[in-house]
N, C-alpha and C positions, 0 to 999 in steps of 0.2 A: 183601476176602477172596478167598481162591480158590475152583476149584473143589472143592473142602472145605469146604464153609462154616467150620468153627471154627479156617481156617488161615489166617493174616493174612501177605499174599503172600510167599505158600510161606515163609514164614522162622520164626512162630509160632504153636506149635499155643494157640489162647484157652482157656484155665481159667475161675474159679467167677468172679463178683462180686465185689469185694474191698470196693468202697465206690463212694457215687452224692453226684456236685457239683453246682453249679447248672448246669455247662456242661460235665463232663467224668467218664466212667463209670470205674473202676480195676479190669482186671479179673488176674488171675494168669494167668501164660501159660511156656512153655517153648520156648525156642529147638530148633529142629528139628534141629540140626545137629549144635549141643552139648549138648544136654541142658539146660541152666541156667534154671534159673527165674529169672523175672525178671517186672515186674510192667508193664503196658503202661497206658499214660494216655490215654485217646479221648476227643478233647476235639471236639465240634460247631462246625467253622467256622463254618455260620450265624451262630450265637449269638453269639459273641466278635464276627464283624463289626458285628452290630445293636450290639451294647454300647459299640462300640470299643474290644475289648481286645486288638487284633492285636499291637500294639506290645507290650503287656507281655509276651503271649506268645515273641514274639523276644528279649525282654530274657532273661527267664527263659531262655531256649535259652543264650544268650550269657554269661551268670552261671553255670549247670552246666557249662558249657566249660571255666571257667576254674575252680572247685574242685572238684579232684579231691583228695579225703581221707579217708582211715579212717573219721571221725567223721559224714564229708556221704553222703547219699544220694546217687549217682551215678546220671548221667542216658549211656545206652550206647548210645541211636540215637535218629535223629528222622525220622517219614519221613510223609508227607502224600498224601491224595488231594483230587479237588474238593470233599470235603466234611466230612471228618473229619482232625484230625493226632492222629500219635502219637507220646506218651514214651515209648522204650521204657527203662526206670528197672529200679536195684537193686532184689533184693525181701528187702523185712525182714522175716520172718517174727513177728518178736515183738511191735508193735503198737504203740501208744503208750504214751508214759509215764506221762501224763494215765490211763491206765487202773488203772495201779499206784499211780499218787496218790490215786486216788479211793480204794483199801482202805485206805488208812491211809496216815500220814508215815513216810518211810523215817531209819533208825539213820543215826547224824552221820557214820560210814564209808563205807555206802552213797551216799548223800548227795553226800560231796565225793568220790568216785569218777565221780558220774555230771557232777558242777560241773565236774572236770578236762577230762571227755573234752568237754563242751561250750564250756570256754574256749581248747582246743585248739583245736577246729572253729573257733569265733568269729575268733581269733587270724589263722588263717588265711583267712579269709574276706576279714579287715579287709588283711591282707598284700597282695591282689589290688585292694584300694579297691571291695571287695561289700560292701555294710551288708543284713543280711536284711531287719530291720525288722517282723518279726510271730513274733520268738523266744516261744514258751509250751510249756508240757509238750504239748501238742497237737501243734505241731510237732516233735517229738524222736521218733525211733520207736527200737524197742529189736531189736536184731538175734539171732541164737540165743544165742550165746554173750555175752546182757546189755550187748554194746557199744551206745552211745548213737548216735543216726547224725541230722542236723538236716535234715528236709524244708520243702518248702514255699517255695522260695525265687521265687512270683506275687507277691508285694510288694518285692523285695528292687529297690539301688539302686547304681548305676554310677557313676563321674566326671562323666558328662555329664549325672547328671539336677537335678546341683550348678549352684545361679545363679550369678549375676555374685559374690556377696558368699560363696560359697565354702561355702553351707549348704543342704541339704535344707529344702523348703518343704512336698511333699505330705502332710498328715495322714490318717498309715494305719496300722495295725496291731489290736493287740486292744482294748481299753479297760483293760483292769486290769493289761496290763502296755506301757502306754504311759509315757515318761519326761515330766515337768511340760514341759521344754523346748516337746515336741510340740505338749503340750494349750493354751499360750500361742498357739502358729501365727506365730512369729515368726523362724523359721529353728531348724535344729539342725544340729549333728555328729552322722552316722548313727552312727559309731563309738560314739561315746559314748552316743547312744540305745539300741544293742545293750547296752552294757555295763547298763545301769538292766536291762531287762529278764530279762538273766541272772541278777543283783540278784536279783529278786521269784522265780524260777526257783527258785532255793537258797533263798529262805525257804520258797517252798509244798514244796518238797520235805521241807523238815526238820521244819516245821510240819503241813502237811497241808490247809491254806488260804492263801488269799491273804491279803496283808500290809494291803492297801486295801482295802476293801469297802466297799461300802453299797448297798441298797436303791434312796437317788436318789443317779443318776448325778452329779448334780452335785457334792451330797456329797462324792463318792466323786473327785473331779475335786482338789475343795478338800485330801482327804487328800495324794492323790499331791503336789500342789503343795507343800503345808507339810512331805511326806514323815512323816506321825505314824505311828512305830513304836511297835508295843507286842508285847513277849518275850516267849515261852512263855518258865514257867522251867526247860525241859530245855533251852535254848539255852545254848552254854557260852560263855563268857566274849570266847577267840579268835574267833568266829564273827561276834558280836554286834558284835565291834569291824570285822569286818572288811566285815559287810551297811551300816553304819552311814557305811562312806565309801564302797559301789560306790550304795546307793540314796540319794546326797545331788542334794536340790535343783536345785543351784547344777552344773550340767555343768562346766564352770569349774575346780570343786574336788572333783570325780566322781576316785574312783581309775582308772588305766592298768590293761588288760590284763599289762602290765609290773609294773605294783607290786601287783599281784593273785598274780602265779605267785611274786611275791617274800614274799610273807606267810607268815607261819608255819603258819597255818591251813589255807591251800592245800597246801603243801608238802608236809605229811603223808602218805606212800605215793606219790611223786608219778613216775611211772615220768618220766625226763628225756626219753627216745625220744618222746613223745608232741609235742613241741615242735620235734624236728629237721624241719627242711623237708626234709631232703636223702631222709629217711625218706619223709615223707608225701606226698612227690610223686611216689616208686616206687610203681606200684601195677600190678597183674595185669589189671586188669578191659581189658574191651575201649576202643580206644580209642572216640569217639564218631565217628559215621559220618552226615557229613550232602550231603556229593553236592549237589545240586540243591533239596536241601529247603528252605532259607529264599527260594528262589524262589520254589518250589509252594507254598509257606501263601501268601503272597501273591495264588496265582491263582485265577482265575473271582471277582474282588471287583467284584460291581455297587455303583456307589457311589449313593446315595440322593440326589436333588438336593427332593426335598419339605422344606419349610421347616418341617416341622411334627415333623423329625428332626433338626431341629438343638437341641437339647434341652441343655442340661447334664446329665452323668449326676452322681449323687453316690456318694461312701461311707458306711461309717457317720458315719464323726467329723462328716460333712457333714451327715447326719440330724441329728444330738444337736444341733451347735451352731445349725444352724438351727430348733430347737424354743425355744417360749417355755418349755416346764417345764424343759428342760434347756441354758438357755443357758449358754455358759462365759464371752460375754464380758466380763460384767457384775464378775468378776474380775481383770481386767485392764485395763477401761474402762468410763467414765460414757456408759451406752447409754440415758439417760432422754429424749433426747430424742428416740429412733426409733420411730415409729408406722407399725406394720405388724400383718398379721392373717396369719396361716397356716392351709392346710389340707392334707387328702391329700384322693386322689380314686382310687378302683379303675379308671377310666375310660384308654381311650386318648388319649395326646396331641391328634389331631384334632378327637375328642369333647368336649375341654376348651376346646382355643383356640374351638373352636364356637360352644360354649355360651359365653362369652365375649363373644366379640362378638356373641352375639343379647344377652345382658342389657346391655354397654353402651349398644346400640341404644334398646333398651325403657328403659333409665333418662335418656337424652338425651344421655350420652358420644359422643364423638366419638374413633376409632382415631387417633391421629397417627403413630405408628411402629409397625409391625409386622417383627419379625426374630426367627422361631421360636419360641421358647419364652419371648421378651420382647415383651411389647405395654404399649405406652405411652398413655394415655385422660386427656381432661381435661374439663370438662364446659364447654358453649356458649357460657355468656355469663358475665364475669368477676363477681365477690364483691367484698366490703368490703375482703379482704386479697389480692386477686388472682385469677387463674383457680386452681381445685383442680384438681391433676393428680395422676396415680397411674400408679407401674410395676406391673404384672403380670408376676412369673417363675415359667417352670412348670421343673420337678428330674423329671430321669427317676429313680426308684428302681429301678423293673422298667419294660419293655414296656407294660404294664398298672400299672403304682402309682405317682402320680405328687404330688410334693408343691410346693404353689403357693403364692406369697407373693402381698401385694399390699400396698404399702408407698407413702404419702402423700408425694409428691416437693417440693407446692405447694402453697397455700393455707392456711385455717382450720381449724384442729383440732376444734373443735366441727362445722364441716360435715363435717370427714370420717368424725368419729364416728357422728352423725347417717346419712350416705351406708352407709354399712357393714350400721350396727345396724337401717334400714327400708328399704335402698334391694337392697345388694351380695345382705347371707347370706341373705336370705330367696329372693332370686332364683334364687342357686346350689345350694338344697338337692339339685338333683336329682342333681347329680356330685357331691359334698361327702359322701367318705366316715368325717370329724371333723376339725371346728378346734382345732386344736393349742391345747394349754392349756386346754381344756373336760375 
């Protein structure tokens, strides 16, 4: 800031709150110069370095560069100190969509007016080889004059985040509108993972709910997979035909954005301007102004050499699928023979690996490998079926929340039961904020 406090160097005067993230405040602000409101994004370098989400943040910088569109939120400066960076981003006055969904399902007109402007966006996005990958009416905000405009592009993904075999591997986006491909963890086509979720998009729109639900996730896992539709009966006939090949299964045999604008269904009021690139690459806004700045996020990064920060972090899908009540892989494979216990723990990292190795101690384990957030323990003197050994892995969730396996590498399954159930959980109560699946 300057010396104004609520002028963020000399360029914006800072307005009200707009909204608060885990790592980043939105406040409304106006350009000094020109008048234009615009919304600025302050995001805590600390934070994202502890996390390690630097990268994404540069990704995401990298990805706004490159779509600029009617339909996309535009990103119009980036500028950093040692301690805070900022978006300075479009400001949409109109809110999400997700707002307007909650009063009710909007008229099959509405509807595919707002499915165009979003297939348009998508269209484009995919033109540039961007996959968002976390498309919901949450991320869609709606601008004064009810144009749709698509934020949020911290998940989205680039050419190079594609392995050797040519498919997206990290499992991420929402839960309800992830496409089966995802929820397998077997590679995807982003493209085509977009397209499922625009899919679910135009059903909650016309419905007013989601197409998948359920209570247990898992469930609700099984739905998506088998894709079980079931039609309000104000769903007209065009519609049904056309939800029925974008939310299929099988990616494979998933409709093209192409044969989407080609539907009859679509087509209906369909301004053609909306699809011209030549169009939507003219655009007034400013260009983006970045100088020096993906150097400065970069700077003053102490890097942490304590081994007690080398942690795996997770996401959600990494939560769920690492849970016994919600596993998914048991869907796709015979997991009967993995014997493992899980827990969370409010506690920090240090305070875990700690207490760890005081109860392997006290129980007569012996540490053989120690590397961060994996420790390896086998007990002294070998058994009937060998030495029993066991991997311990701790998952950062938060700073503070952290979720721990410990999974039977070696040995007798009766002793490892046995070790667990009078030897491990009783020891650990004192970190052991619940064992999964209790």
């Amino acid at each position: 800031m300057s010396e104004k406090e609520n002028i963020l160097m000399h360029r914006y005067e800072m307005g009200k709150l707009l909204g608060i993230g885990s790592f980043a405040k939105v406040y409304h602000a106006r350009n000094v110069k020109t008048s234009q409101s615009v919304a600025i994004k302050v995001i805590d370098k600390d934070k994202i370095l502890k996390c390690g989400l630097m990268d994404q943040i540069t990704r995401e910088i990298s990805v706004m560069k490159l779509v600029k569109h009617p339909n996309i939120v535009q990103l119009y400066e980036v500028m950093a100190t040692k301690t805070k960076i900022y978006f300075v981003i479009e400001y949409v006055k109109g809110g999400e969509l997700f707002n307007k969904v909650q009063r009710g399902r909007f008229k099959e007109d509405v509807a595919r007016a707002y499915f165009q402007q979003l297939i348009s966006a998508v269209d484009f996005c995919h033109s540039r080889q961007v996959y968002h990958r976390d498309l919901k009416p949450e991320n869609l905000l709606l601008d004064g004059s009810h144009n749709l405009k698509i934020s949020d592009f911290g998940l989205s993904a680039l050419p190079d985040c594609k392995r050797k075999d040519g498919l997206l591997h990290t499992v991420c986006g929402t839960p309800a509108y992830v496409a089966p491909e995802i929820i397998s963890r077997k590679g995807y086509d982003g493209a085509k993972a977009d397209i499922w979720a625009c899919g679910v998009i135009l059903y909650v729109l016309l419905a007013g709910y989601l197409p998948f639900q359920d209570k247990n996730l898992m469930d609700m896992y099984k739905k998506i997979c088998k894709a079980e539709l079931k039609w309000p009966s104000w769903f007209s006939s065009n519609v049904r035909k056309l939800l029925r090949r974008i939310l299929h299964p099988n990616p494979n045999r998933r409709i093209s954005i192409e044969e989407i604008m080609k539907h009859p269904w679509f087509k209906i009021g369909l301004d053609a301007r909306m699809f011209d690139s030549t169009i939507n690459t003219k655009r007034d806004d400013v260009p983006i102004e970045m100088g020096l700045t993906l150097d400065s996020l970069k700077s003053n990064i102490v890097e942490c050499n304590s081994a007690t920060e080398k942690v795996t972090n997770l996401n959600a899908f990494d939560i769920i699928s690492l849970s016994n009540g919600f596993d998914l892989s048991g869907i796709f494979e015979n997991n009967s023979n993995k014997e493992e216990s899980k827990f969370t723990s409010t506690n920090t990292t240090l305070t875990i690996v700690t207490k760890l190795m005081e109860v392997a101690k006290n129980l007569g384990l012996r540490v053989i490998k120690k590397n961060g957030g994996l420790l390896k323990m086998e007990v002294s003197q070998p058994r009937i079926k060998g030495v029993m050994s066991i991997n311990v892995e701790i998952f950062r969730i938060t700073p503070n929340f952290h979720l721990v396996e410990i999974k039977r590498i070696n040995g007798d399954s009766l002793e490892y039961q046995n070790f667990m159930n009078q030897g491990m959980r009783p020891a650990l109560k004192d970190i052991v904020w619940a064992w999964l699946g209790e």
